[in-house]
C-alpha positions in Angstrom: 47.9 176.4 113.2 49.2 173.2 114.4 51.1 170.4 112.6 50.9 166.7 112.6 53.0 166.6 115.7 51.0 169.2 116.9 53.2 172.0 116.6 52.5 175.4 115.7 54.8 176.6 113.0 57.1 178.8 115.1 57.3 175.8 117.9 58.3 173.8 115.2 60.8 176.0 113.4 62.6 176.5 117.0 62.5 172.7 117.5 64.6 172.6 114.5 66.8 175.2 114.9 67.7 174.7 118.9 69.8 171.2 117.7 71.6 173.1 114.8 72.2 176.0 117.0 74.0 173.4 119.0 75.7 172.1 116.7 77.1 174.9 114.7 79.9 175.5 117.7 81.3 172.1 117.6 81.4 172.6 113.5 83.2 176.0 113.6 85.5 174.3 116.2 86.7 171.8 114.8 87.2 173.0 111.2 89.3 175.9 112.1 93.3 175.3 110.2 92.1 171.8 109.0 92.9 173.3 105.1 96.1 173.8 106.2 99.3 173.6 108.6 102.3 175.1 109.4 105.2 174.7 112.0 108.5 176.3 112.7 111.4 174.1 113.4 115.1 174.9 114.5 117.2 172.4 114.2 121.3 173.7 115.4 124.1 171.5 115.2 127.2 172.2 117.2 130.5 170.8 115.8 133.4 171.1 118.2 136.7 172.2 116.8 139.4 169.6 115.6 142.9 169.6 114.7 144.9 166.5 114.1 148.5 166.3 113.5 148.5 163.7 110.9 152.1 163.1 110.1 155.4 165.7 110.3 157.9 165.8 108.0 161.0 167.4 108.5 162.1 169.9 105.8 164.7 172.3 104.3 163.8 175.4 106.7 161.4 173.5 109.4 158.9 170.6 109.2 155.8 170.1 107.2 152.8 169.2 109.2 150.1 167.3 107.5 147.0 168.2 109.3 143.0 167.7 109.4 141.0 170.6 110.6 137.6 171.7 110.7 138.5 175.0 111.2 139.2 178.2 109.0 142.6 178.7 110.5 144.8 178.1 113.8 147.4 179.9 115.5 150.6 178.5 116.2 153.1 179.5 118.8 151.4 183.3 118.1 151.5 182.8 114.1 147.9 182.7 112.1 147.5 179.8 109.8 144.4 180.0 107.2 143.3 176.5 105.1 142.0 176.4 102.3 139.4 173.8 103.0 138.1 171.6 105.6 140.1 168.3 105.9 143.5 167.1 105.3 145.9 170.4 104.9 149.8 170.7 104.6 151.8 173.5 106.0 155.6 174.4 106.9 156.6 175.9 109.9 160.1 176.4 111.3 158.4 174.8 114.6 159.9 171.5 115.6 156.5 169.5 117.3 157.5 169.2 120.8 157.7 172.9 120.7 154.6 173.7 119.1 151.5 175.4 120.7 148.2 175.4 118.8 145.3 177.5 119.3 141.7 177.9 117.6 141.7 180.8 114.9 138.4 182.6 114.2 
C-alpha cells in the first residue's frame, strides 16, 4: 500500500530510520564522559638546601652560631647537628668560623 508520498510502508519506515541510523554514531560520540571528568596532576617542588651563618658570638667554651636552615640537621667539621625547626637556630660549638666545615645532614 502506498502513502501520500507514494511510499509503501517499509520504504517509508527505512526512509526514516537511514537518517537516525546516521545520526545515532555522532550522539554516542560525543556524549561519552560529558557527566563527568577527571585528571591526574603532579605537581613537585624542589627546594635546594640552605644554611646561613647569621651572626657568631663568641662564648665561654667556643662560639654560638646563629643560623637559618631549611634542613633537619648539618654536619660540622664531622659532628651531626639536628634543629628543631626550619629557620633561625642557635648552636655552640668549640669551632672558631674560619675553621669550620659544613656539610648537608640527611
Amino acid at each position: 500500500m502506498l502513502n501520500r508520498n507514494g511510499l509503501s510502508g517499509r520504504s517509508a519506515c527505512a526512509a526514516v530510520a537511514a537518517p537516525l541510523l546516521l545520526v545515532l554514531p555522532c550522539i554516542a560520540g560525543s556524549s561519552v564522559g560529558t557527566d563527568s571528568a577527571s585528571v591526574r596532576v603532579t605537581l613537585r617542588v624542589v627546594v635546594p638546601p640552605v644554611f646561613n651563618i647569621l651572626r657568631v658570638e663568641r662564648v665561654a667554651g667556643g662560639y654560638r652560631y646563629h643560623v637559618w636552615t631549611n634542613m633537619p640537621s648539618a654536619h660540622f667539621n664531622g659532628r651531626l647537628v639536628h634543629f628543631d625547626h626550619v629557620g633561625e637556630s642557635t648552636m655552640e660549638l668549640p669551632t672558631p668560623p674560619d675553621a669550620l666545615y659544613v656539610a648537608p645532614g640527611l
